[in-house]
N, CA, C and O atoms as a Tinker XYZ file with bonds, in Angstrom:
   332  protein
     1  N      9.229000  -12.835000   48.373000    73     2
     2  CA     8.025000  -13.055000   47.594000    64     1     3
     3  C      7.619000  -11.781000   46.855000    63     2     4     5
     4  O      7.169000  -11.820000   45.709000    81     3
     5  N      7.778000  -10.739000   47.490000    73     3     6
     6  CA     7.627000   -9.311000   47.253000    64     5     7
     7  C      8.056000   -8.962000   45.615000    63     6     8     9
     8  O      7.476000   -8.472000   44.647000    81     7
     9  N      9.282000   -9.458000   45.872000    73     7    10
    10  CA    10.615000   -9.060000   44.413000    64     9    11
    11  C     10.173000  -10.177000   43.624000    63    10    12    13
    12  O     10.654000   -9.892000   42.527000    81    11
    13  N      9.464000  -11.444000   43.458000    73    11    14
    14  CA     9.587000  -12.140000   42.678000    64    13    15
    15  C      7.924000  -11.928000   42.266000    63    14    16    17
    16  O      7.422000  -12.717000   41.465000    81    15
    17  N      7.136000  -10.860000   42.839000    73    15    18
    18  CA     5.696000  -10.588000   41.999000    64    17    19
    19  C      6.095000   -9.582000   41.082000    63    18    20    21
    20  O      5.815000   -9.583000   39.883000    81    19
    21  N      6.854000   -8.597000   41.771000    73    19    22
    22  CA     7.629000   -7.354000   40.830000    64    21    23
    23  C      8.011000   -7.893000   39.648000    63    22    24    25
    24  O      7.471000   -7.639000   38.571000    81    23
    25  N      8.850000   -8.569000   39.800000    73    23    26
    26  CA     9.705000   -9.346000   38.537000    64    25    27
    27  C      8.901000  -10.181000   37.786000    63    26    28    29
    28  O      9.566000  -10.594000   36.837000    81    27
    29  N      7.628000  -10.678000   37.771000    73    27    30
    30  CA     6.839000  -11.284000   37.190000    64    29    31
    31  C      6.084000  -10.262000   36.465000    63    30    32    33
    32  O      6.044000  -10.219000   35.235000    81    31
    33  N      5.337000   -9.234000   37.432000    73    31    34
    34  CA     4.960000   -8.254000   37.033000    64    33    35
    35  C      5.303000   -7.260000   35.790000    63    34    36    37
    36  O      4.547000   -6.738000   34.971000    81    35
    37  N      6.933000   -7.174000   35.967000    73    35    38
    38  CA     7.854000   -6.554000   34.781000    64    37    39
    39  C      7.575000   -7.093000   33.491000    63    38    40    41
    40  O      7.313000   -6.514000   32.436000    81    39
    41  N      7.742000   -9.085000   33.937000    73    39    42
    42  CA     7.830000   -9.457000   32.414000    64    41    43
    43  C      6.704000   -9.257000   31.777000    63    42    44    45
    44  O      6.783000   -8.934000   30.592000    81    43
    45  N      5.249000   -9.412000   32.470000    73    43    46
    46  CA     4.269000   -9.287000   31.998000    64    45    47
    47  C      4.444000   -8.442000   31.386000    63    46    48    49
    48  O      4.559000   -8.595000   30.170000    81    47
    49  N      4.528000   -7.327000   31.909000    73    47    50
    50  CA     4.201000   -5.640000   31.102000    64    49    51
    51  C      5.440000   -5.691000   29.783000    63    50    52    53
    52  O      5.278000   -5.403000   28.597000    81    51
    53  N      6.635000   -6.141000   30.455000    73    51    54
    54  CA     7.118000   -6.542000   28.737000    64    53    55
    55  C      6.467000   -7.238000   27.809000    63    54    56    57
    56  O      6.089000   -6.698000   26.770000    81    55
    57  N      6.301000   -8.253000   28.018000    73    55    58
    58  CA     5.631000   -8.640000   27.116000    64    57    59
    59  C      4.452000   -8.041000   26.627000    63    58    60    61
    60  O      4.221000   -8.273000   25.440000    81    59
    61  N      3.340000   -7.065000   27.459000    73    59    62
    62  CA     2.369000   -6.692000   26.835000    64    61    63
    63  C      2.815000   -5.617000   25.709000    63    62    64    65
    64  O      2.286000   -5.329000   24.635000    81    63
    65  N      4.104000   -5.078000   26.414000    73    63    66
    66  CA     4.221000   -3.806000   25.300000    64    65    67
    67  C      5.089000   -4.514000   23.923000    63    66    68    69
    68  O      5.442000   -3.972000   22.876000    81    67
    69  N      5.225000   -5.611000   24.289000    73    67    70
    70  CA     6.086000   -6.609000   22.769000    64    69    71
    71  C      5.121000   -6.685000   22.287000    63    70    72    73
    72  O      5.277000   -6.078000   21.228000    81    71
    73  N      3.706000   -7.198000   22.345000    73    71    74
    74  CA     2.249000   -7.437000   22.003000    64    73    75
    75  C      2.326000   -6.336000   21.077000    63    74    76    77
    76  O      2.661000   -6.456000   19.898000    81    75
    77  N      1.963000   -5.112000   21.723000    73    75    78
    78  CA     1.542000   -4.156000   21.441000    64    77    79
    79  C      2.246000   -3.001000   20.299000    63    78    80    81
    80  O      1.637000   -2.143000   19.661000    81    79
    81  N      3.732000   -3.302000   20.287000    73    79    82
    82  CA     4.308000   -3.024000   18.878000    64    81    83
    83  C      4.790000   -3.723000   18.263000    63    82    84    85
    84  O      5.937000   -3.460000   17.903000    81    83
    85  N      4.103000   -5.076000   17.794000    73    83    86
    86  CA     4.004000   -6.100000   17.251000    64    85    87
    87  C      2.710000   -6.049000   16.095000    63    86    88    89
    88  O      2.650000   -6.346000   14.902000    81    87
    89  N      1.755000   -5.537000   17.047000    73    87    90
    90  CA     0.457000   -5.017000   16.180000    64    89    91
    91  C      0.658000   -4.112000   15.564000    63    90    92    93
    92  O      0.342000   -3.981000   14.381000    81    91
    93  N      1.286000   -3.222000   16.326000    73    91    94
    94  CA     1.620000   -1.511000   15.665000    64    93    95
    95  C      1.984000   -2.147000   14.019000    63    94    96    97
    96  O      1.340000   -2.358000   12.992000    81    95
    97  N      3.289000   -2.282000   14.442000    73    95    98
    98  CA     4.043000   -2.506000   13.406000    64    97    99
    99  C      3.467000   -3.421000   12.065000    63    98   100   101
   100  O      3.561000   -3.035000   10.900000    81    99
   101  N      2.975000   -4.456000   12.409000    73    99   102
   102  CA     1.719000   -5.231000   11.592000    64   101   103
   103  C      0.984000   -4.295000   10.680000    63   102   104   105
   104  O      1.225000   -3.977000    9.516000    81   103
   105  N      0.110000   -3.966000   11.430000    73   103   106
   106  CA    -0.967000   -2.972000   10.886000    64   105   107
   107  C     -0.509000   -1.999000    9.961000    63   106   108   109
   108  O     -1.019000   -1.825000    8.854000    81   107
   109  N      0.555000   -1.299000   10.464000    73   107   110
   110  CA     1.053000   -0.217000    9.805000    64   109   111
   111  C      1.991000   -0.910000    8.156000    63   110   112   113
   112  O      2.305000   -0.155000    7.236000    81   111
   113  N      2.172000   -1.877000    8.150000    73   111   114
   114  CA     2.424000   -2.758000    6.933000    64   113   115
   115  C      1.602000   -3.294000    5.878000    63   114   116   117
   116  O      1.629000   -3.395000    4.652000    81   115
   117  N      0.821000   -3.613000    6.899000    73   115   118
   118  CA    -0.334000   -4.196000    6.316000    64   117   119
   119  C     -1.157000   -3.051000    4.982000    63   118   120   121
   120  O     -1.452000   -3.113000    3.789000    81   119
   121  N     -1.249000   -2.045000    6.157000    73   119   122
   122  CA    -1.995000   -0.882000    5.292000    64   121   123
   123  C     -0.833000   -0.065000    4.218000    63   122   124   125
   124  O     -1.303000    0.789000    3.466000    81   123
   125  N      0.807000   -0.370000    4.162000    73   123   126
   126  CA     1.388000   -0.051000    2.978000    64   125   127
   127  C      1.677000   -0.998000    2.236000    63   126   128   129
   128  O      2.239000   -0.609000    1.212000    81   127
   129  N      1.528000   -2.169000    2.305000    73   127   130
   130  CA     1.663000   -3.383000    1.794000    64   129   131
   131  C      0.423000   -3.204000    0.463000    63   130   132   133
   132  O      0.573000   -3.231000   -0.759000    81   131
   133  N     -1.251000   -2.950000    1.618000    73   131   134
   134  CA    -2.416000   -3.456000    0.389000    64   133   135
   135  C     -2.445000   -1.825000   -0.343000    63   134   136   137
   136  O     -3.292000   -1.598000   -1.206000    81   135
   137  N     -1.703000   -1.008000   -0.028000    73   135   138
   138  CA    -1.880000    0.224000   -0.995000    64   137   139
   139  C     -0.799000    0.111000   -2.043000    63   138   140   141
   140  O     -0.812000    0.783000   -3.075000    81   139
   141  N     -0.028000   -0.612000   -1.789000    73   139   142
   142  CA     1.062000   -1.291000   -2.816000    64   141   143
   143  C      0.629000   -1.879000   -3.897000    63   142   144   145
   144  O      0.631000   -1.434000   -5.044000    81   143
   145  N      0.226000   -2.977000   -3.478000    73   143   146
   146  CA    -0.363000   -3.730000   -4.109000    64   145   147
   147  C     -1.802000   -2.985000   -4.688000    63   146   148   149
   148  O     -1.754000   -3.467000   -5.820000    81   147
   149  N     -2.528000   -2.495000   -4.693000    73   147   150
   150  CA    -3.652000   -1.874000   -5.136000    64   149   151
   151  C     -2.987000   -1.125000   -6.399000    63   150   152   153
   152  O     -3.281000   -1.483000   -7.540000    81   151
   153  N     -1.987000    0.036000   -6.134000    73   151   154
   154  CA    -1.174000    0.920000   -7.039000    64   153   155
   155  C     -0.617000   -0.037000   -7.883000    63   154   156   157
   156  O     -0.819000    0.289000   -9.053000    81   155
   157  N      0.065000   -1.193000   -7.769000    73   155   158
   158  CA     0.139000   -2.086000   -9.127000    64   157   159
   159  C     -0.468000   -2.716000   -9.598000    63   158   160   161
   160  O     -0.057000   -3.450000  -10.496000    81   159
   161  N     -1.933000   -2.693000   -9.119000    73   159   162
   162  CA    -3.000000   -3.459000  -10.023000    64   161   163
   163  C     -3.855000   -2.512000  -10.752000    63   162   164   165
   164  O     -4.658000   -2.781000  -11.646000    81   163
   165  N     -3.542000   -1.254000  -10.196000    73   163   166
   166  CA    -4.347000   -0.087000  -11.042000    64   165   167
   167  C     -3.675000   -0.019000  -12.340000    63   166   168   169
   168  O     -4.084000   -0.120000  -13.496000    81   167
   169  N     -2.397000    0.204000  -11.757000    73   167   170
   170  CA    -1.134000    0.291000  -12.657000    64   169   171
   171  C     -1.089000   -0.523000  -14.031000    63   170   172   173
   172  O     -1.036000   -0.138000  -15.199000    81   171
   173  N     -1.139000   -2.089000  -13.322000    73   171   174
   174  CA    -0.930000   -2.999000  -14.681000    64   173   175
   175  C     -2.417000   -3.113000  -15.575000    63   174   176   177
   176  O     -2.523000   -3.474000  -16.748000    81   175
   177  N     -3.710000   -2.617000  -14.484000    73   175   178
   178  CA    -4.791000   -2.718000  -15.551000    64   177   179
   179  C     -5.005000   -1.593000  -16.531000    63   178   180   181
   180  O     -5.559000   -1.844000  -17.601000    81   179
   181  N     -4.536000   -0.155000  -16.192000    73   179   182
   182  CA    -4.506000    1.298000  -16.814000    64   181   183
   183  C     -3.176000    0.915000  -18.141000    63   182   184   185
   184  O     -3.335000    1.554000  -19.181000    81   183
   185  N     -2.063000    0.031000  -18.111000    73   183   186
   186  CA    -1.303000   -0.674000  -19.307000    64   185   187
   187  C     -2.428000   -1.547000  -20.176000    63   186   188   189
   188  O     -2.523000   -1.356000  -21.388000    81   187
   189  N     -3.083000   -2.295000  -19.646000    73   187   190
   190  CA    -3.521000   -2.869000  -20.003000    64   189   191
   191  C     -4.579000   -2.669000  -21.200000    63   190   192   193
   192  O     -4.656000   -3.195000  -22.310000    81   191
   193  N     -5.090000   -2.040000  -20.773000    73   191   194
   194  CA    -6.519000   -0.722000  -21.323000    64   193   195
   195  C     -6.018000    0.307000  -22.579000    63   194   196   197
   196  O     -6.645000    0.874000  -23.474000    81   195
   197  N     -4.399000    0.264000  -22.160000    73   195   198
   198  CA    -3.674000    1.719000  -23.096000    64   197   199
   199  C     -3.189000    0.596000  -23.934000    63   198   200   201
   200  O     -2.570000    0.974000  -24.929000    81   199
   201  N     -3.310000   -0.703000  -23.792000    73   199   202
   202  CA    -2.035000   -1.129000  -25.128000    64   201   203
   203  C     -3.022000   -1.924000  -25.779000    63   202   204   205
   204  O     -2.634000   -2.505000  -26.792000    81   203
   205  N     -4.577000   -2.137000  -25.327000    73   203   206
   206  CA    -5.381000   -2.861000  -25.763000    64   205   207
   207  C     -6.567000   -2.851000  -26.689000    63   206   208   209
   208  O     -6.216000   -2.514000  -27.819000    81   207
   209  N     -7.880000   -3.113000  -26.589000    73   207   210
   210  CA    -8.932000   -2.766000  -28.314000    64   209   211
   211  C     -8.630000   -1.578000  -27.972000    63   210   212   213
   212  O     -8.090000   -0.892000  -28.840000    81   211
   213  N     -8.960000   -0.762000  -26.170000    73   211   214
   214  CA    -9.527000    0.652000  -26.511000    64   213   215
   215  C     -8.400000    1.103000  -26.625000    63   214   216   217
   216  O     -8.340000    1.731000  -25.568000    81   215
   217  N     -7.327000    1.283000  -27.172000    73   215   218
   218  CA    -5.799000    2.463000  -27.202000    64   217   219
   219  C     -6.499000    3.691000  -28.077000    63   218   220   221
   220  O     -6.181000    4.866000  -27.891000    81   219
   221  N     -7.602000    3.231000  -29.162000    73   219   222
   222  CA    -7.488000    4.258000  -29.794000    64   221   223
   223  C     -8.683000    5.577000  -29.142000    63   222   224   225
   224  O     -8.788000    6.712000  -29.605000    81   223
   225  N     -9.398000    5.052000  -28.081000    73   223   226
   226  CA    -9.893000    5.531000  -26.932000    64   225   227
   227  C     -9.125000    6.495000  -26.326000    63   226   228   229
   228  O     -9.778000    7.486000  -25.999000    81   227
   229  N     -7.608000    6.540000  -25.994000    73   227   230
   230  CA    -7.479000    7.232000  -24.807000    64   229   231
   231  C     -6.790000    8.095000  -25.644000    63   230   232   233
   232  O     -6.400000    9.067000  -24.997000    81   231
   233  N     -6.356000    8.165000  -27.265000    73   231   234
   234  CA    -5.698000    9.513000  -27.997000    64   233   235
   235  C     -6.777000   10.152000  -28.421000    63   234   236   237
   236  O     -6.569000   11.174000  -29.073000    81   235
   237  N     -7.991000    9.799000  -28.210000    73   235   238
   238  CA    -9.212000   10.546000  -28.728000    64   237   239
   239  C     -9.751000   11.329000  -27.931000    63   238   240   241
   240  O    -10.585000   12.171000  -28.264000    81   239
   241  N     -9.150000   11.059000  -26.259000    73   239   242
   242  CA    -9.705000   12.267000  -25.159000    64   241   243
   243  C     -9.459000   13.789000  -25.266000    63   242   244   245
   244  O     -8.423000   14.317000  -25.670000    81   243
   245  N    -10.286000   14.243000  -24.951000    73   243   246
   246  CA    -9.633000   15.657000  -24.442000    64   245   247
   247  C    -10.200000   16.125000  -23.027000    63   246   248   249
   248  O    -11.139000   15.563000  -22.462000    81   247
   249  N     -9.523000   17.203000  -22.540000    73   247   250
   250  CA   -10.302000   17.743000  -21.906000    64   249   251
   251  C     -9.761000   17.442000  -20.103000    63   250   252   253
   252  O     -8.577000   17.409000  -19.768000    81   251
   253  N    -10.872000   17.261000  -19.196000    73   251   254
   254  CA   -10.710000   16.384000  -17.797000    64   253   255
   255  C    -10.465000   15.313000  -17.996000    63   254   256   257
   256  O     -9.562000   14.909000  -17.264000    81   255
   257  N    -10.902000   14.494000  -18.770000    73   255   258
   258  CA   -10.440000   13.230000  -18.809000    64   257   259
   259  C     -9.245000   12.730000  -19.290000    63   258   260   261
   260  O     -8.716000   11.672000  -18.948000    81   259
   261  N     -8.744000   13.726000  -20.291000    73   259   262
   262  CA    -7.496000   13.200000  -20.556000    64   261   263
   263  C     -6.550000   13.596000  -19.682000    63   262   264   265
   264  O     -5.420000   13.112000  -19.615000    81   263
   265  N     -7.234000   14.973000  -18.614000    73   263   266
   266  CA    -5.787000   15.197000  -17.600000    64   265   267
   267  C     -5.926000   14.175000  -16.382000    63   266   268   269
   268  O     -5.208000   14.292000  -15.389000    81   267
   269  N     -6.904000   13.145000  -16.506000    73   267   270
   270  CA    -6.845000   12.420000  -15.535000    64   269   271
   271  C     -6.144000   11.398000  -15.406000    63   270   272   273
   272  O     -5.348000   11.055000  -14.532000    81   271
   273  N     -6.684000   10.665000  -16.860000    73   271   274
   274  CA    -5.614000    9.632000  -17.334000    64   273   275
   275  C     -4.140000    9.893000  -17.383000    63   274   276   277
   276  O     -3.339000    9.032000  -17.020000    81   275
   277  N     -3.769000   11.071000  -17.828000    73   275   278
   278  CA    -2.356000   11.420000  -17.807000    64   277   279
   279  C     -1.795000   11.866000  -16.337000    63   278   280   281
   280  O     -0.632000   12.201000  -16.108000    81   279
   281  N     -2.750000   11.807000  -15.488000    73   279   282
   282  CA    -1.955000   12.228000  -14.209000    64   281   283
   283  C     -1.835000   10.531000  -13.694000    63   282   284   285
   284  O     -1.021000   10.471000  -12.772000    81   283
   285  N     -2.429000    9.123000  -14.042000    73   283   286
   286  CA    -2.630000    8.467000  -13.634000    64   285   287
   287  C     -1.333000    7.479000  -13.881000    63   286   288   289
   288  O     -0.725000    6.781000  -13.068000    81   287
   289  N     -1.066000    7.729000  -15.714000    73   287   290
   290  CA    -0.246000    7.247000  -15.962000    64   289   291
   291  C      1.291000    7.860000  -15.872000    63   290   292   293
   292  O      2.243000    7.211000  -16.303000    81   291
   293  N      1.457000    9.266000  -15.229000    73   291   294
   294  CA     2.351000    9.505000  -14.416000    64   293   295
   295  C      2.971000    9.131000  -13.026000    63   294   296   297
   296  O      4.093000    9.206000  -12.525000    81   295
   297  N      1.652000    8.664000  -12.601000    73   295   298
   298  CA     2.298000    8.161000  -11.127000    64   297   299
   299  C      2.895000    6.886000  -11.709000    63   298   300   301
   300  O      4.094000    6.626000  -11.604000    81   299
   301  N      1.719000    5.838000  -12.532000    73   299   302
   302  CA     2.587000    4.855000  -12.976000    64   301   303
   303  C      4.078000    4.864000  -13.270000    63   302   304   305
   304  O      4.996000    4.117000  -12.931000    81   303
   305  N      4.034000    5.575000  -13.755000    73   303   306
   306  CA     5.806000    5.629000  -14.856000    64   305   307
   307  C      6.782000    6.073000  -13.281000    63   306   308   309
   308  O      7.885000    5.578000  -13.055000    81   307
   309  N      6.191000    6.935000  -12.471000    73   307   310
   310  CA     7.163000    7.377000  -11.317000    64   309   311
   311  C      7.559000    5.779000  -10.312000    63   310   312   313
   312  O      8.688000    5.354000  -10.068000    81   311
   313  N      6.540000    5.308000   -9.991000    73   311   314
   314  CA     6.737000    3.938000   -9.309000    64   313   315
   315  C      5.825000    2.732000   -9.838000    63   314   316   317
   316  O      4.656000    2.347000   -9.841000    81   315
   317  N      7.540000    2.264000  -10.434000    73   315   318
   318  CA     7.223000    1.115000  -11.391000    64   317   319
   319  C      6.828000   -0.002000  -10.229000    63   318   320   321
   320  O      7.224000   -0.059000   -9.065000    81   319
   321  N      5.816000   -0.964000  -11.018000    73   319   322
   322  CA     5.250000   -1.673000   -9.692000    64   321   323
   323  C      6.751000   -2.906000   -9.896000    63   322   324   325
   324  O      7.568000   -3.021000  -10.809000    81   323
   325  N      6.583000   -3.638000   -8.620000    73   323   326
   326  CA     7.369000   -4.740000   -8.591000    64   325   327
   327  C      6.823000   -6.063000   -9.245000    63   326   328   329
   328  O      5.626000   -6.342000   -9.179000    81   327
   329  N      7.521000   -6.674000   -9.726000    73   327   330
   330  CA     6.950000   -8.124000  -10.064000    64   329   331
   331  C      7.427000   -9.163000   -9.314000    63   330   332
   332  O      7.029000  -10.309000   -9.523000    81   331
């Protein structure tokens, strides 16, 4: 009876730790998954904005703002989003 609480005991704790990097692993997707997805919606709306009424907006910057936009649309161009 002894060996067969042990052995019950075991699976439990297997299974809790299957639980438990099951979530890990989840979570940790989850949170590169919606930063993914966020970076190609910044992405396709910052195209959007540059090819649209305001284009003639963003050759008229100078200054901070234009090194912002241009650092923005560098990451773009580095990782093209997926479709």
């Amino acid at each position: 009876m002894q060996f067969l609480k042990r052995r019950i005991s075991a699976t439990v704790w297997e299974l809790l730790l299957l639980l438990v990097l099951a979530i890990v692993f989840a979570t940790a997707y989850r949170i590169y998954f919606s930063r993914a997805v966020t970076l190609t919606q910044v992405c396709e709306r910052f195209e959007t904005m540059q090819n649209g009424e305001t284009a003639d907006m963003f050759t008229k910057l100078d200054g901070d703002a234009a090194d912002a936009l241009n650092d923005i649309n560098r990451l773009c161009q580095v990782r093209r989003p997926i479709r």
